[in-house]
C-alpha positions as CSV (number, residue, x, y, z in Angstrom):
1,X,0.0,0.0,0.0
2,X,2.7,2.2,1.2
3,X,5.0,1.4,-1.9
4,X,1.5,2.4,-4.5
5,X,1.2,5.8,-2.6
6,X,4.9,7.0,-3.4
7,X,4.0,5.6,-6.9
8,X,1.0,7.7,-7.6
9,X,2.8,10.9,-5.6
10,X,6.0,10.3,-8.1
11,X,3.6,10.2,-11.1
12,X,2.2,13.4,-10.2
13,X,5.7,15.0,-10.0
14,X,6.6,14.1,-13.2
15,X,3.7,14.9,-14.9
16,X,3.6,18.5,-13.4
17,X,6.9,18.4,-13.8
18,X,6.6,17.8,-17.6
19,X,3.2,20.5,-17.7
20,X,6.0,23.3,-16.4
21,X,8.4,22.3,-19.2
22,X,6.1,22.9,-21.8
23,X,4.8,26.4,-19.8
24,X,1.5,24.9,-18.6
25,X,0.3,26.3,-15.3
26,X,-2.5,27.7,-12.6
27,X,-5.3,25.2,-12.4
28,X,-4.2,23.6,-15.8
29,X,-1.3,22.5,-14.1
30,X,-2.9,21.0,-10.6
31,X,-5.4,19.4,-13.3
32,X,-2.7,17.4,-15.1
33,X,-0.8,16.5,-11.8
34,X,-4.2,15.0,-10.1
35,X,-5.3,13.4,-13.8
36,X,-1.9,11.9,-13.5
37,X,-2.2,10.5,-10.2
38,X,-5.6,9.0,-11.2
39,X,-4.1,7.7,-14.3
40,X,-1.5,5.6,-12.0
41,X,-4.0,5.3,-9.4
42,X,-6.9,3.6,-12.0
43,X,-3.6,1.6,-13.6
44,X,-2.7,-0.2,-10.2
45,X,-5.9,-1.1,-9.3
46,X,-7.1,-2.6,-12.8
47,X,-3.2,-4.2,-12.5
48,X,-4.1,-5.7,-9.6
49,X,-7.7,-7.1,-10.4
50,X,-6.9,-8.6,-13.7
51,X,-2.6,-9.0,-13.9
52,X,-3.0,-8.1,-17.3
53,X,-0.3,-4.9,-17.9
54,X,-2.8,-4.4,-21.3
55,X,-6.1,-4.5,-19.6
56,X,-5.0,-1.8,-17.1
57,X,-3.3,0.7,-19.6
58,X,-6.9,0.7,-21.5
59,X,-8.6,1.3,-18.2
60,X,-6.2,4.1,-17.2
61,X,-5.9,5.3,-20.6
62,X,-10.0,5.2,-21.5
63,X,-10.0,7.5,-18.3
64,X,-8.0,9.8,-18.5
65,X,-8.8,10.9,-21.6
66,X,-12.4,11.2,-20.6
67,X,-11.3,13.2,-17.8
68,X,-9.2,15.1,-19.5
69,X,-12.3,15.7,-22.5
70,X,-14.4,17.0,-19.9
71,X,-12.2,19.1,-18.0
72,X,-10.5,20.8,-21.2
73,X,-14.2,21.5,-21.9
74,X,-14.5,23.0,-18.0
75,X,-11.4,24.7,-18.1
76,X,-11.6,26.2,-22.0
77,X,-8.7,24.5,-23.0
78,X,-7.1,22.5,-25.1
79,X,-7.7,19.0,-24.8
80,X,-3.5,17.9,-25.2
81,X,-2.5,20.3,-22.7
82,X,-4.6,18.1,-20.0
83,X,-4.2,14.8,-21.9
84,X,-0.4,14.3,-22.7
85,X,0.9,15.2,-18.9
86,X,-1.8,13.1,-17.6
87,X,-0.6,10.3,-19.6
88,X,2.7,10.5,-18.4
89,X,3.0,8.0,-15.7
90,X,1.4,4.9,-18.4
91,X,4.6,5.3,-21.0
92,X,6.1,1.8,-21.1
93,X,9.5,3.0,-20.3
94,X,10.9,-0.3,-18.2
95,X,9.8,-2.5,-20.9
96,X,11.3,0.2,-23.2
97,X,14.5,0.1,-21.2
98,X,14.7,-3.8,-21.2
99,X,14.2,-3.9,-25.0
100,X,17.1,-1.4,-25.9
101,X,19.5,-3.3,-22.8
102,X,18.6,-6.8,-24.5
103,X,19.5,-5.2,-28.1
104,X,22.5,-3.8,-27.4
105,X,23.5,-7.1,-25.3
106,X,22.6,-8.8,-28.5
107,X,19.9,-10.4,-26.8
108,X,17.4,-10.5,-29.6
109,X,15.2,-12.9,-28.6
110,X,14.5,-11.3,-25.7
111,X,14.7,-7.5,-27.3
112,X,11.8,-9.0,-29.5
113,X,9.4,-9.9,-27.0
114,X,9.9,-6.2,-25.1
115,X,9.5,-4.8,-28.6
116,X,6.3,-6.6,-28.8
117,X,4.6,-5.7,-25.2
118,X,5.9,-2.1,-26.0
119,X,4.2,-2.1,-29.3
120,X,0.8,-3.5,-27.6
121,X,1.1,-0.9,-24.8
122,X,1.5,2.2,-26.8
123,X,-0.8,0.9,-28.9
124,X,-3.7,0.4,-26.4
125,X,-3.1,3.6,-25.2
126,X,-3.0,5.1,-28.3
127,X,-6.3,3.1,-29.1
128,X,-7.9,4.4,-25.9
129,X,-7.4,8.2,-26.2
130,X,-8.8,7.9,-30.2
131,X,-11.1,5.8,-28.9
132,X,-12.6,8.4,-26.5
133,X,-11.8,11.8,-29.1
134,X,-14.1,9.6,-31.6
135,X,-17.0,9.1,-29.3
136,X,-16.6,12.7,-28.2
137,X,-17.2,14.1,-31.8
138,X,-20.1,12.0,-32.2
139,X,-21.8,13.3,-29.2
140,X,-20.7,17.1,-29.8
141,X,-22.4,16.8,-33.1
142,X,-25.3,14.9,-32.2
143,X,-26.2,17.9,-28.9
144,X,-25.5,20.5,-31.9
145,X,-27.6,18.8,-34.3
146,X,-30.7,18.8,-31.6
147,X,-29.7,22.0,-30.0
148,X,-29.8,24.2,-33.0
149,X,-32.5,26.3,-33.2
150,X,-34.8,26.0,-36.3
């Protein structure tokens, strides 16, 4: 429990730490930190239920980008100044590590199969925030098309 805590608080930092690289800041920027730590937060959980590194990374992925839909919306911002910092914490970067150390130890084999589950995460996550900006156009144009005023 203690060890997931100073996971989620770490994930924050570097995702605000990220927002204030690229200038982002006031409430935008406590937004992205606390959509980050739900993003590692919703990960862990979903990680521990199903032990499936995939299956969590869609969970987390599918919501933070809802979040970060509806709070851009909120906010009037941008949608990828919330979204990308609050996707932070989910980049494969171990099994991205382990894949470059097995290639350059000539390992390839092994290089392959981190390739391959780095590939499938990015990819579900990728999946998971089109997923969401699809479904979000749909709807926007459906309210517009019964809001309008005839």
């Amino acid at each position: 429990m203690r060890q997931a805590v100073v996971q989620v608080v770490m994930g924050m930092c570097g995702a605000v730490g990220f927002s204030i690289l690229f200038n982002v800041r006031g409430k935008k920027l406590v937004a992205a930190g606390l959509g980050a730590a739900l993003s590692w937060s919703v990960y862990l959980a979903l990680y521990h239920i199903y032990n499936d590194k995939i299956a969590a990374l869609l969970g987390a992925a599918l919501t933070v980008a809802v979040l970060a839909e509806i709070l851009a919306r909120v906010m009037k911002a941008p949608v990828i100044i919330l979204l990308v910092p609050m996707l932070i914490p989910l980049i494969p970067g171990s099994d991205l590590y382990y894949m470059t150390t097995n290639l350059v130890l000539n390992n390839t084999a092994e290089s392959a199969e981190y390739l391959n589950l780095v590939m499938r995460e990015a990819g579900v996550i990728a999946f998971a925030v089109i997923l969401v900006t699809c479904a979000v156009q749909v709807i926007m144009k459906v309210y517009r098309h019964f809001t309008v005023k005839r």
